[in-house]
PyMOL Python script that loads the backbone (N, CA, C, O; Angstrom):
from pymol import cmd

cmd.read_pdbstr("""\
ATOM      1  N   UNK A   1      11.911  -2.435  57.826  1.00  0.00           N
ATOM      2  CA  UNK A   1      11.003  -1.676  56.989  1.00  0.00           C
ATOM      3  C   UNK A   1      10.583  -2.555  55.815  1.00  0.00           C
ATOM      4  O   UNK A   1      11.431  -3.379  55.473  1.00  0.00           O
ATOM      5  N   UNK A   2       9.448  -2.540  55.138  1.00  0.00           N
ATOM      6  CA  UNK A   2       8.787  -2.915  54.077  1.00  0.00           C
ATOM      7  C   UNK A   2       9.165  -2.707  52.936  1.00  0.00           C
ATOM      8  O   UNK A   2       9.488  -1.519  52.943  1.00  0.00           O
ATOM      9  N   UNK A   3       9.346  -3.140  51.870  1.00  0.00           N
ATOM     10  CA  UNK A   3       9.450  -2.114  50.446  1.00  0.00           C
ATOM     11  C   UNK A   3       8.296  -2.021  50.205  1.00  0.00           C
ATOM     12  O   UNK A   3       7.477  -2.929  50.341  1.00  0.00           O
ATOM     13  N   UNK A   4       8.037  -0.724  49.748  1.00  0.00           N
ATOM     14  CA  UNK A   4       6.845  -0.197  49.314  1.00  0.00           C
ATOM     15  C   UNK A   4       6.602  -0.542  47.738  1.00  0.00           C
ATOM     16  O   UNK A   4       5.663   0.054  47.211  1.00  0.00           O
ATOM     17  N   UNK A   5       7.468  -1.578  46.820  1.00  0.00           N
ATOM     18  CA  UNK A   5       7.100  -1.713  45.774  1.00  0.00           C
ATOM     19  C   UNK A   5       7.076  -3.388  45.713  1.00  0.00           C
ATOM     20  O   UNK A   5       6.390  -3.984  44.882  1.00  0.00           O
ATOM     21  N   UNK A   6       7.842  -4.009  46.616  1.00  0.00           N
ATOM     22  CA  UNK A   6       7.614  -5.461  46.611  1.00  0.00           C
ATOM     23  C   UNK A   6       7.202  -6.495  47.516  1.00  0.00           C
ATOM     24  O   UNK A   6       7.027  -7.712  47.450  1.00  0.00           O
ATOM     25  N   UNK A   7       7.100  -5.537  48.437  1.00  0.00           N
ATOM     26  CA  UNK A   7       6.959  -5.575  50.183  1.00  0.00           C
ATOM     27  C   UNK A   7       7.358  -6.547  50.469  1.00  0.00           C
ATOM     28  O   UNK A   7       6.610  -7.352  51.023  1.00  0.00           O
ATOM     29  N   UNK A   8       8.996  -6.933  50.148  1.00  0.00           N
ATOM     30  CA  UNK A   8       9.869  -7.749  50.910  1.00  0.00           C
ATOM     31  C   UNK A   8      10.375  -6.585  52.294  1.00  0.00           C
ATOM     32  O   UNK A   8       9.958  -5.486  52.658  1.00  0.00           O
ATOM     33  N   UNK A   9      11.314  -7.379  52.702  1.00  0.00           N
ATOM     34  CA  UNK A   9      11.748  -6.664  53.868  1.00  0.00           C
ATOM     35  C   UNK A   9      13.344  -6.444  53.152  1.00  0.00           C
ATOM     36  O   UNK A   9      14.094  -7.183  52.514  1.00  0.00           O
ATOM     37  N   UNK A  10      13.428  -4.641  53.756  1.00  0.00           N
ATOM     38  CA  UNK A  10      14.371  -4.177  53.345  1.00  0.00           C
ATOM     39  C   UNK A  10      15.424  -4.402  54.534  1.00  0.00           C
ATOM     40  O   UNK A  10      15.171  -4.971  55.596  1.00  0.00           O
ATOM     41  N   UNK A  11      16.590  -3.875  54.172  1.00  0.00           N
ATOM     42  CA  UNK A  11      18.138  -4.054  55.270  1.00  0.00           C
ATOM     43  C   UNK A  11      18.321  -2.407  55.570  1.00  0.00           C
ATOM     44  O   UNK A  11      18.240  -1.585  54.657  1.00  0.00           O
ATOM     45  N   UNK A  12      18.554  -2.068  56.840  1.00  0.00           N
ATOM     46  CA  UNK A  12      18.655  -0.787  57.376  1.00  0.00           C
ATOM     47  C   UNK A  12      19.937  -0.391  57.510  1.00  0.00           C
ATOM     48  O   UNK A  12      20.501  -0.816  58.518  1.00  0.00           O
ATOM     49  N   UNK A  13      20.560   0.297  56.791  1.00  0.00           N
ATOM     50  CA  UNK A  13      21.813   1.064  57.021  1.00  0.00           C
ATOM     51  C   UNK A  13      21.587   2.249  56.583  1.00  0.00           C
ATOM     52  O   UNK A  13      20.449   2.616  56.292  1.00  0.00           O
ATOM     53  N   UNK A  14      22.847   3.162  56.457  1.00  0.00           N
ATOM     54  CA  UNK A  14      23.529   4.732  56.073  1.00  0.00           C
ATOM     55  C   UNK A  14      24.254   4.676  54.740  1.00  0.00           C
ATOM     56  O   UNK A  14      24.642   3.652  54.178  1.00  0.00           O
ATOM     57  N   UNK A  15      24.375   5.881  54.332  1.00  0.00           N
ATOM     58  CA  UNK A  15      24.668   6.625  53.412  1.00  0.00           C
ATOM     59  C   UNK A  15      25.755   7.753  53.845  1.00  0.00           C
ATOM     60  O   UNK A  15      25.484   8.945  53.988  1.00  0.00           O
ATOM     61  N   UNK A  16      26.886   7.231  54.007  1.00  0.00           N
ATOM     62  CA  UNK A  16      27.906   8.660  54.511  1.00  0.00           C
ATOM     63  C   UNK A  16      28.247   9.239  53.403  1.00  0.00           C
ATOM     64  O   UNK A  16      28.766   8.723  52.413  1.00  0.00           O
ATOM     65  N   UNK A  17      27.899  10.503  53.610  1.00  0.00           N
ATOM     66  CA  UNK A  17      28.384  11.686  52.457  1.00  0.00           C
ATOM     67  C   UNK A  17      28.852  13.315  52.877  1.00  0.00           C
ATOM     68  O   UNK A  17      28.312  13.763  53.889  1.00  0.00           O
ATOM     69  N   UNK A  18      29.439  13.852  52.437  1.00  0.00           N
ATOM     70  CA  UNK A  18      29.306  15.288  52.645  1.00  0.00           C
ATOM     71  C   UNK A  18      28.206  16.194  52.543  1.00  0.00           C
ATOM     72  O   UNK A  18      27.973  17.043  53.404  1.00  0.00           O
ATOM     73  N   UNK A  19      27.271  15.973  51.120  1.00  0.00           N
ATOM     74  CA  UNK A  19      26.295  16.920  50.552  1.00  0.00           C
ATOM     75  C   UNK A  19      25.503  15.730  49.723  1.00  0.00           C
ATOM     76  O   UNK A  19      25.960  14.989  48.854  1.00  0.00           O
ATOM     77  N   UNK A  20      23.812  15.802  50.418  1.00  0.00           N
ATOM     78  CA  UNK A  20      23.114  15.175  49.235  1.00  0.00           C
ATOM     79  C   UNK A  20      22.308  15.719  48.833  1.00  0.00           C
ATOM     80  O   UNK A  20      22.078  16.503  49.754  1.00  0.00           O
ATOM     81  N   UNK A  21      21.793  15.880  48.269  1.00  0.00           N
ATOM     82  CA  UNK A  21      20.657  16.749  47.361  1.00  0.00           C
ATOM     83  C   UNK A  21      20.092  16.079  46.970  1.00  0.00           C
ATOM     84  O   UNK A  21      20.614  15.049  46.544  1.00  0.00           O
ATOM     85  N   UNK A  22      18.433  16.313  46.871  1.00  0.00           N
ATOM     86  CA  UNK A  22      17.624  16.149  45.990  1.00  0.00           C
ATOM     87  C   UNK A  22      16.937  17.402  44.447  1.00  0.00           C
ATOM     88  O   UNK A  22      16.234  18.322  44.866  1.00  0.00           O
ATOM     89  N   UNK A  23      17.132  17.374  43.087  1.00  0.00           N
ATOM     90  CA  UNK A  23      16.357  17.835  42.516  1.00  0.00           C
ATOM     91  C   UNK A  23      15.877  17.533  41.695  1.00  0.00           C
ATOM     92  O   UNK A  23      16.507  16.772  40.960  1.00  0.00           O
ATOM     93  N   UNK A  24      14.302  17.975  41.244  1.00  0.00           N
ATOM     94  CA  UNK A  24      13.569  17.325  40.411  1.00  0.00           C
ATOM     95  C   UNK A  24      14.074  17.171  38.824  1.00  0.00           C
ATOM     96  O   UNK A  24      14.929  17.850  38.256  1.00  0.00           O
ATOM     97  N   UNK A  25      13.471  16.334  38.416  1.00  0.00           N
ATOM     98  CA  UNK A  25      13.885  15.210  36.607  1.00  0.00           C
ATOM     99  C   UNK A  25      14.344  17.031  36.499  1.00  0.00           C
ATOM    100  O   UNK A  25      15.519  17.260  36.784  1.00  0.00           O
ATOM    101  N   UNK A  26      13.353  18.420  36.060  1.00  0.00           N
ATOM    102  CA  UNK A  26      13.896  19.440  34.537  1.00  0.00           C
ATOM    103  C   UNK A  26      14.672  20.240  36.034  1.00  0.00           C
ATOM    104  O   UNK A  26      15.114  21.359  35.775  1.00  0.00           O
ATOM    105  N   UNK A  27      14.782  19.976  36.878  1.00  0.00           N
ATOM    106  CA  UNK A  27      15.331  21.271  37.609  1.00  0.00           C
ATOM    107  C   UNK A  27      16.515  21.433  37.435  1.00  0.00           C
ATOM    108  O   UNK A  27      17.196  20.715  36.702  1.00  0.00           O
ATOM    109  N   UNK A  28      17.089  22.759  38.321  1.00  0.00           N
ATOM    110  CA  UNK A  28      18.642  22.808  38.428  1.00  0.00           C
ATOM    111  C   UNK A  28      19.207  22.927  39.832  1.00  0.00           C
ATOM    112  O   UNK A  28      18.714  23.551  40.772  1.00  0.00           O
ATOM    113  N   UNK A  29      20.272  22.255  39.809  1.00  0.00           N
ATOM    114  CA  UNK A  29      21.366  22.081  41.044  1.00  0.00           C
ATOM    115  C   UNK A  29      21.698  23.121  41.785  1.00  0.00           C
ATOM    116  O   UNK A  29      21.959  23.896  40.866  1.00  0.00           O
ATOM    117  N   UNK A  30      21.881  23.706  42.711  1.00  0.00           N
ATOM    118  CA  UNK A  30      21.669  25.170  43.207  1.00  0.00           C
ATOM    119  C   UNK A  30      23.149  24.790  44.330  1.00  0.00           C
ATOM    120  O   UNK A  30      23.574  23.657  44.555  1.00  0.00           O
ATOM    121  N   UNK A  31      23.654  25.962  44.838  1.00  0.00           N
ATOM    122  CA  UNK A  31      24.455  25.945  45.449  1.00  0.00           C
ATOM    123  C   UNK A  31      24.029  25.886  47.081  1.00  0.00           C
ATOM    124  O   UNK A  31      24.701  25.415  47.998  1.00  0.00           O
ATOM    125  N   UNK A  32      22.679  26.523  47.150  1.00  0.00           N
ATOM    126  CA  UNK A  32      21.872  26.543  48.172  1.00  0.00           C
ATOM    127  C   UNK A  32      20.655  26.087  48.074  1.00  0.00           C
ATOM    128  O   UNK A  32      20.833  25.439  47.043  1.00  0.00           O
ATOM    129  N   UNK A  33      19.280  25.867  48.396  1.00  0.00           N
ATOM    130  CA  UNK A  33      17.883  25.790  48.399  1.00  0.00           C
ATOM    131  C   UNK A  33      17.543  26.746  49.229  1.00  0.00           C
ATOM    132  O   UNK A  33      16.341  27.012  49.215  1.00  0.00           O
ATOM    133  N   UNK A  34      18.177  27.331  49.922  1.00  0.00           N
ATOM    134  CA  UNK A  34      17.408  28.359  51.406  1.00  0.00           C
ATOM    135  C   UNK A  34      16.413  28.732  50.765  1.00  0.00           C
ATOM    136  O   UNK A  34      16.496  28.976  49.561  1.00  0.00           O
ATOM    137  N   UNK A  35      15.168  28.858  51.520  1.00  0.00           N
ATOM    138  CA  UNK A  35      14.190  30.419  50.831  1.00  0.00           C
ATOM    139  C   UNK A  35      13.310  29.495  49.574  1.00  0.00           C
ATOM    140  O   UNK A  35      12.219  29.921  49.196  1.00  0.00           O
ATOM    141  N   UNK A  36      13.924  28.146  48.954  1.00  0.00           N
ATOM    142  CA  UNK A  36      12.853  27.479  48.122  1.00  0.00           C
ATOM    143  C   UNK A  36      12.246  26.883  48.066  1.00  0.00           C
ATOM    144  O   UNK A  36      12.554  25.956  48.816  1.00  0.00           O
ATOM    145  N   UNK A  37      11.252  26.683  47.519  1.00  0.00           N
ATOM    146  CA  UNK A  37      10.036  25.490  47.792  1.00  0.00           C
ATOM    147  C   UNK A  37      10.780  24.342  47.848  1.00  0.00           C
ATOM    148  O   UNK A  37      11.890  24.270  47.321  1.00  0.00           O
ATOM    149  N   UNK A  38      10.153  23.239  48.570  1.00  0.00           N
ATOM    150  CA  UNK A  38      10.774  21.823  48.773  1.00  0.00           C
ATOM    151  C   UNK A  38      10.356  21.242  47.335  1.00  0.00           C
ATOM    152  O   UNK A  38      10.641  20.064  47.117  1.00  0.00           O
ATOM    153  N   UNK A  39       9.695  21.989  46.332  1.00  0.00           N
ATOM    154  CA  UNK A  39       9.329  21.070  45.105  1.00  0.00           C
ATOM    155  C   UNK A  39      10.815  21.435  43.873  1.00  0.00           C
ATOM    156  O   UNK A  39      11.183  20.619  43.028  1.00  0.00           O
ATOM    157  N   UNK A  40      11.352  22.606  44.047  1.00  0.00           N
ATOM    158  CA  UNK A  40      12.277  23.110  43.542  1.00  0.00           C
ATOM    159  C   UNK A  40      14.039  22.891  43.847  1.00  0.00           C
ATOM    160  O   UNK A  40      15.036  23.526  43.503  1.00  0.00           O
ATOM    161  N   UNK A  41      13.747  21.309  44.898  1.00  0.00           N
ATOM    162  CA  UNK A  41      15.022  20.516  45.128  1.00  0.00           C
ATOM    163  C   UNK A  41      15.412  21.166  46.513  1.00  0.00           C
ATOM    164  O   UNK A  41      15.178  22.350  46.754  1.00  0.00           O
ATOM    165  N   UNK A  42      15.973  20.379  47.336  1.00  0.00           N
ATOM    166  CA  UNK A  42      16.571  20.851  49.000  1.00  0.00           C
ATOM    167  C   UNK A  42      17.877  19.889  49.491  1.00  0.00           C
ATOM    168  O   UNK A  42      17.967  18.679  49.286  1.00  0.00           O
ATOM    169  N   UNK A  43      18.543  20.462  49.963  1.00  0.00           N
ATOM    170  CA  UNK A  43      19.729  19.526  50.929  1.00  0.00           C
ATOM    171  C   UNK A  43      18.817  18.532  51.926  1.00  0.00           C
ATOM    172  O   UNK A  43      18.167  18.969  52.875  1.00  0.00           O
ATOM    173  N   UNK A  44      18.868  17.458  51.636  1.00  0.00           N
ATOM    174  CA  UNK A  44      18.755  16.330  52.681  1.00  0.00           C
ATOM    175  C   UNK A  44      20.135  16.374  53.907  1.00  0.00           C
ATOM    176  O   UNK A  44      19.968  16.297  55.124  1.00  0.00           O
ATOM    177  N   UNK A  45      21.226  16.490  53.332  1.00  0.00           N
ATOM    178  CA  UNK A  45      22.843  17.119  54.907  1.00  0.00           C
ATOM    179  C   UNK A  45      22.509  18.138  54.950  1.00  0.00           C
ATOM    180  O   UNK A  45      21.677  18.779  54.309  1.00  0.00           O
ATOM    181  N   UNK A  46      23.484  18.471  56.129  1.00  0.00           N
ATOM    182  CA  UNK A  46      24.109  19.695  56.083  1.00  0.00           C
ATOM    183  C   UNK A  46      24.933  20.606  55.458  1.00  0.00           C
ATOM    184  O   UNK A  46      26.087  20.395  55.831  1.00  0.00           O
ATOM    185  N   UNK A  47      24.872  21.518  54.681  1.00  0.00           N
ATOM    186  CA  UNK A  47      25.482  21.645  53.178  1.00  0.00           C
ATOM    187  C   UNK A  47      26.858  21.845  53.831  1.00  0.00           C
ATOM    188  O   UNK A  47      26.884  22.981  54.303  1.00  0.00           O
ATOM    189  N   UNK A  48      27.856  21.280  54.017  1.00  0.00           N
ATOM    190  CA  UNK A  48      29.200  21.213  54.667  1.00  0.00           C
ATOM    191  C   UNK A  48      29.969  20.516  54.084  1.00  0.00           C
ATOM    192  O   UNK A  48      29.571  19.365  53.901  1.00  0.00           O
ATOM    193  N   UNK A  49      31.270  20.849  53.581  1.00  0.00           N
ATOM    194  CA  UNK A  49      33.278  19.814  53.116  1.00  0.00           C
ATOM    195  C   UNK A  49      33.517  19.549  54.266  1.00  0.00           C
ATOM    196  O   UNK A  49      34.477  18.785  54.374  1.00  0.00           O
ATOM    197  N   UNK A  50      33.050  19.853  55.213  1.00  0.00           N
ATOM    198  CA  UNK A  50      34.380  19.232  56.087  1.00  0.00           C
ATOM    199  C   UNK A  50      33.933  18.496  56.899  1.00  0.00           C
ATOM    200  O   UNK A  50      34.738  17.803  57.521  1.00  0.00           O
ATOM    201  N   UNK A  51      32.602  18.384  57.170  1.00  0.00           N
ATOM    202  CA  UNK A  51      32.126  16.771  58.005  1.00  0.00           C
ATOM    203  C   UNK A  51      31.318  16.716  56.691  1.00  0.00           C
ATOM    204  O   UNK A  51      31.139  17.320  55.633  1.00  0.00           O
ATOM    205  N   UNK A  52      30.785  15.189  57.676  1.00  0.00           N
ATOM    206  CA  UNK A  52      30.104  14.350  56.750  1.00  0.00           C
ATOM    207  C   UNK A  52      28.979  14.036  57.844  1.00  0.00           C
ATOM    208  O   UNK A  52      29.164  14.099  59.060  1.00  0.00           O
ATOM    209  N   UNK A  53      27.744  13.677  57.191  1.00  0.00           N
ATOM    210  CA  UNK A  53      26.594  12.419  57.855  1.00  0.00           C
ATOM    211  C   UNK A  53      26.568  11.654  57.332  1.00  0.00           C
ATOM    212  O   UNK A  53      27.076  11.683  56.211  1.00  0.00           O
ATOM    213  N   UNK A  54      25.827  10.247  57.931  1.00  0.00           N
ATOM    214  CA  UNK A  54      25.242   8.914  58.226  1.00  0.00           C
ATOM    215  C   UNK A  54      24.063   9.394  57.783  1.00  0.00           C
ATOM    216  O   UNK A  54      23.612  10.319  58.458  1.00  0.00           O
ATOM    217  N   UNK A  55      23.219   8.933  56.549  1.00  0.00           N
ATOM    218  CA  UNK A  55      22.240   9.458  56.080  1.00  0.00           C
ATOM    219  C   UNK A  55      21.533   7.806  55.899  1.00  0.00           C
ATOM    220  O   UNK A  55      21.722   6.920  55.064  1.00  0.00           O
ATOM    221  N   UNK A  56      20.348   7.945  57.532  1.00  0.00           N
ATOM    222  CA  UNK A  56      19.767   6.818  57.621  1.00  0.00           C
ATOM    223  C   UNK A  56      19.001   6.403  55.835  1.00  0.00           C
ATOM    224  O   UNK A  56      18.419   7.115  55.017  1.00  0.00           O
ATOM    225  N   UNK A  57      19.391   4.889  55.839  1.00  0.00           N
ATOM    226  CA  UNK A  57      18.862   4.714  54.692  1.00  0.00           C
ATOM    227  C   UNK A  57      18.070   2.533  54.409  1.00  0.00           C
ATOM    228  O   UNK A  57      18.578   1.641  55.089  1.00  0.00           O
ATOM    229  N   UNK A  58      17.278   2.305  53.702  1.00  0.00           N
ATOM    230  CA  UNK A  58      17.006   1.325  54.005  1.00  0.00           C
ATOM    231  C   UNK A  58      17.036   0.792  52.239  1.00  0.00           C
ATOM    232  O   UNK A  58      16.574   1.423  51.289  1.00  0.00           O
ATOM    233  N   UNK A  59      17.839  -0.759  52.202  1.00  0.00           N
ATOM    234  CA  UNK A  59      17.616  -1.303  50.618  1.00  0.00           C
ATOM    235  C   UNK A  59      17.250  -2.224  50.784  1.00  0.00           C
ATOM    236  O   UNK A  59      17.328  -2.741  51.898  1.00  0.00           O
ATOM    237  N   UNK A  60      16.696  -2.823  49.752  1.00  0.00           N
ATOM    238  CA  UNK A  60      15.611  -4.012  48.909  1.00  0.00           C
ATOM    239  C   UNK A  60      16.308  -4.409  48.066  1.00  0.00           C
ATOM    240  O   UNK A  60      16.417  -3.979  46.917  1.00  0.00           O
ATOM    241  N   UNK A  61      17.025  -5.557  48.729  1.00  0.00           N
ATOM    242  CA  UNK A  61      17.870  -6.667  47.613  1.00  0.00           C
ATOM    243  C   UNK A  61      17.412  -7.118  45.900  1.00  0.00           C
ATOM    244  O   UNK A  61      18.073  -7.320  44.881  1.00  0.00           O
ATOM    245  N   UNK A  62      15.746  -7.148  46.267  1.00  0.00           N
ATOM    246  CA  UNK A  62      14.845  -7.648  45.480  1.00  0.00           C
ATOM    247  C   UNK A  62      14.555  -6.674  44.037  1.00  0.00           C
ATOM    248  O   UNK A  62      14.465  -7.125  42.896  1.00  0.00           O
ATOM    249  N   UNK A  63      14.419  -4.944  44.524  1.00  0.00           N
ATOM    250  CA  UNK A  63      13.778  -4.193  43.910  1.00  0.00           C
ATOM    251  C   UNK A  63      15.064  -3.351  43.250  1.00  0.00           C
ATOM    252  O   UNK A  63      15.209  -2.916  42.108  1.00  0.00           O
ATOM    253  N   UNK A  64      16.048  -3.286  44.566  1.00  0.00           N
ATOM    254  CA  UNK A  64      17.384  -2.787  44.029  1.00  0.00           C
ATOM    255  C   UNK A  64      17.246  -0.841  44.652  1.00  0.00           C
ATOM    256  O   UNK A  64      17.831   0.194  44.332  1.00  0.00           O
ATOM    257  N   UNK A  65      16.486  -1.086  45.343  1.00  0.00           N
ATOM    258  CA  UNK A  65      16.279   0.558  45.736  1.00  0.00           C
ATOM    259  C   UNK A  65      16.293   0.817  46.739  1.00  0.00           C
ATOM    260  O   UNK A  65      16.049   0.027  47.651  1.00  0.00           O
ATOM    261  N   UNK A  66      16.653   2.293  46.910  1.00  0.00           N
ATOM    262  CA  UNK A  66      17.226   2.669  48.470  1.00  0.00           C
ATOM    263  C   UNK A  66      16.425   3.915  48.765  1.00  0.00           C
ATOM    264  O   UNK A  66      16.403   4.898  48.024  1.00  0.00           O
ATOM    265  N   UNK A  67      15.755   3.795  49.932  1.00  0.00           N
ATOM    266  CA  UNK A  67      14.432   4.459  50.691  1.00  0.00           C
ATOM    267  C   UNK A  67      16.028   5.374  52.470  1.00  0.00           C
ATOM    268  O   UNK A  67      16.948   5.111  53.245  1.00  0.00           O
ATOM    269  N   UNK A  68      14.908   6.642  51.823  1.00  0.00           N
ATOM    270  CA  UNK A  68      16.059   7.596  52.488  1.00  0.00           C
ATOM    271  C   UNK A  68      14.822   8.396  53.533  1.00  0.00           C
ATOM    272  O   UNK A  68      13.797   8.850  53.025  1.00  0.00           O
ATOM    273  N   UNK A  69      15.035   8.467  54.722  1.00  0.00           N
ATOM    274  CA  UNK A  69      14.026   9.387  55.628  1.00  0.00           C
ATOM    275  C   UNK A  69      14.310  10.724  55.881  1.00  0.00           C
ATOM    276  O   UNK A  69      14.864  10.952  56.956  1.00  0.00           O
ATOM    277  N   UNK A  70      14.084  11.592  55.207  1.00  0.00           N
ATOM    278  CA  UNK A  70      14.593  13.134  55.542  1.00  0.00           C
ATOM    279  C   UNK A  70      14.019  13.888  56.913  1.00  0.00           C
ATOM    280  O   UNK A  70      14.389  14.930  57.455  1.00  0.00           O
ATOM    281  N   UNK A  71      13.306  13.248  57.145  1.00  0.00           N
ATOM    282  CA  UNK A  71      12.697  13.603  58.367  1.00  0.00           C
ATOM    283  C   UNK A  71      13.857  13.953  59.454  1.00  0.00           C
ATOM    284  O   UNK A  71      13.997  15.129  59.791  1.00  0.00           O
ATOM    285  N   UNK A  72      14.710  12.912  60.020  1.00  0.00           N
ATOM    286  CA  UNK A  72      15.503  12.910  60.524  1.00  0.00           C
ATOM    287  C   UNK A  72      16.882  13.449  60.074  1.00  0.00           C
ATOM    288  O   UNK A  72      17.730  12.585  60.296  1.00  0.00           O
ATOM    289  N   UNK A  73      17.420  14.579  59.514  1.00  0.00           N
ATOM    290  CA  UNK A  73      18.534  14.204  59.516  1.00  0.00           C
ATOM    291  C   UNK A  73      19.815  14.048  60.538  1.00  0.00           C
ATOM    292  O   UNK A  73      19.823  14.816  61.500  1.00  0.00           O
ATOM    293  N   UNK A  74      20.740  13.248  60.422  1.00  0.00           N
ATOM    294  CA  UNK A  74      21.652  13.684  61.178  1.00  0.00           C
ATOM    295  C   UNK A  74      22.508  14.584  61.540  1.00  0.00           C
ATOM    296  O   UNK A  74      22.973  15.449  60.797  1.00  0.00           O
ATOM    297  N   UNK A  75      22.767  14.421  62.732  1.00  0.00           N
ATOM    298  CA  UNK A  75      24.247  15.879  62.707  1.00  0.00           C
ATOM    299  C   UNK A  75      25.359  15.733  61.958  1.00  0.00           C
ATOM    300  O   UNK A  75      25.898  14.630  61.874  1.00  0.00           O
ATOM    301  N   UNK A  76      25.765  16.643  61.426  1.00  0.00           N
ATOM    302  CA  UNK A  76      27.017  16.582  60.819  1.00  0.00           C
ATOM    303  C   UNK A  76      27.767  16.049  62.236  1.00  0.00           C
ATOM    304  O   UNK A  76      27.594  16.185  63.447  1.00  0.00           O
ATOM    305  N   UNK A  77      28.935  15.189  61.113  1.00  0.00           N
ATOM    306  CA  UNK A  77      30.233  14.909  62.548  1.00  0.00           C
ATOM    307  C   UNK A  77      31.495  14.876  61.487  1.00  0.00           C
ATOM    308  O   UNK A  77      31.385  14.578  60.297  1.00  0.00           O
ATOM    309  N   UNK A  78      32.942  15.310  62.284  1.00  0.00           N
ATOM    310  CA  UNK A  78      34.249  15.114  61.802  1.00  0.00           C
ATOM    311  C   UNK A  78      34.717  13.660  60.816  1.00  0.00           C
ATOM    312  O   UNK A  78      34.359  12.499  61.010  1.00  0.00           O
ATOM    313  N   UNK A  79      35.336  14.022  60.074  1.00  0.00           N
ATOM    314  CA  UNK A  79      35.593  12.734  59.465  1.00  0.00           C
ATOM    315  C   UNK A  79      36.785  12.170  60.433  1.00  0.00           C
ATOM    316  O   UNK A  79      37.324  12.801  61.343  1.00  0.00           O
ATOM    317  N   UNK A  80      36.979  11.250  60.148  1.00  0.00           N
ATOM    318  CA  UNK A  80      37.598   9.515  61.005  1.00  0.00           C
ATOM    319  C   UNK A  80      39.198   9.693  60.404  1.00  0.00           C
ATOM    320  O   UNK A  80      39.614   9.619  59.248  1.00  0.00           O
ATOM    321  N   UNK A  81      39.952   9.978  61.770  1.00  0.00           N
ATOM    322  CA  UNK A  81      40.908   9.677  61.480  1.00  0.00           C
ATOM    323  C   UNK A  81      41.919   8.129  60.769  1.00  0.00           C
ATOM    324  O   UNK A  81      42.280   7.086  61.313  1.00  0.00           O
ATOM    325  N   UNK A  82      42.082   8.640  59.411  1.00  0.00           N
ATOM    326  CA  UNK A  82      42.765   6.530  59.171  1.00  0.00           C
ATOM    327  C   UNK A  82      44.036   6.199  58.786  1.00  0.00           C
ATOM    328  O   UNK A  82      44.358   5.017  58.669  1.00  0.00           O
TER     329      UNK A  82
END
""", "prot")
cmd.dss("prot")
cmd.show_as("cartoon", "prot")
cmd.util.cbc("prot")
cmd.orient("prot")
C-alpha cells in the first residue's frame, strides 16, 4: 500500500486487540455504538474480553502512521495458549 501522505510504501501487518474504537476529537466513549451514526464513533472489533482480532493494518516508517481498513473486519478468535 501507498502512504497517502508521503507516498512511500507502507509495511502490512495487524493490530491484535480485544476492543478498538474509534471516536471523534469532542465525542464520548460509549459502551456500545449500536443504533449510532458512524460520525458519533463505532467498534472497528468485535466488542468482546475474551477473544481478540488481527486488525489488518498498514505503517509508514517515514510518516510514522498506521492506516487501518474497517471494511474488513476480522473474526474474533480465542486467545493463544502460552
Amino acid at each position: 500500500m501507498i502512504c497517502p501522505k508521503c507516498r512511500g510504501e507502507m509495511l502490512e501487518g495487524y493490530i491484535p486487540t480485544q476492543i478498538l474504537r474509534w471516536v471523534p476529537k469532542y465525542g464520548r466513549a460509549r459502551l456500545s455504538h449500536k443504533g449510532r451514526p458512524p460520525e458519533e464513533g463505532f467498534c472497528i472489533t468485535a466488542n468482546t474480553v475474551l477473544r481478540y482480532s488481527n486488525i489488518p493494518a498498514w505503517f509508514c516508517r517515514e510518516c510514522d502512521i498506521i492506516l487501518i481498513d474497517r471494511k474488513e473486519p476480522p473474526a474474533p478468535q480465542e486467545w493463544p495458549e502460552w
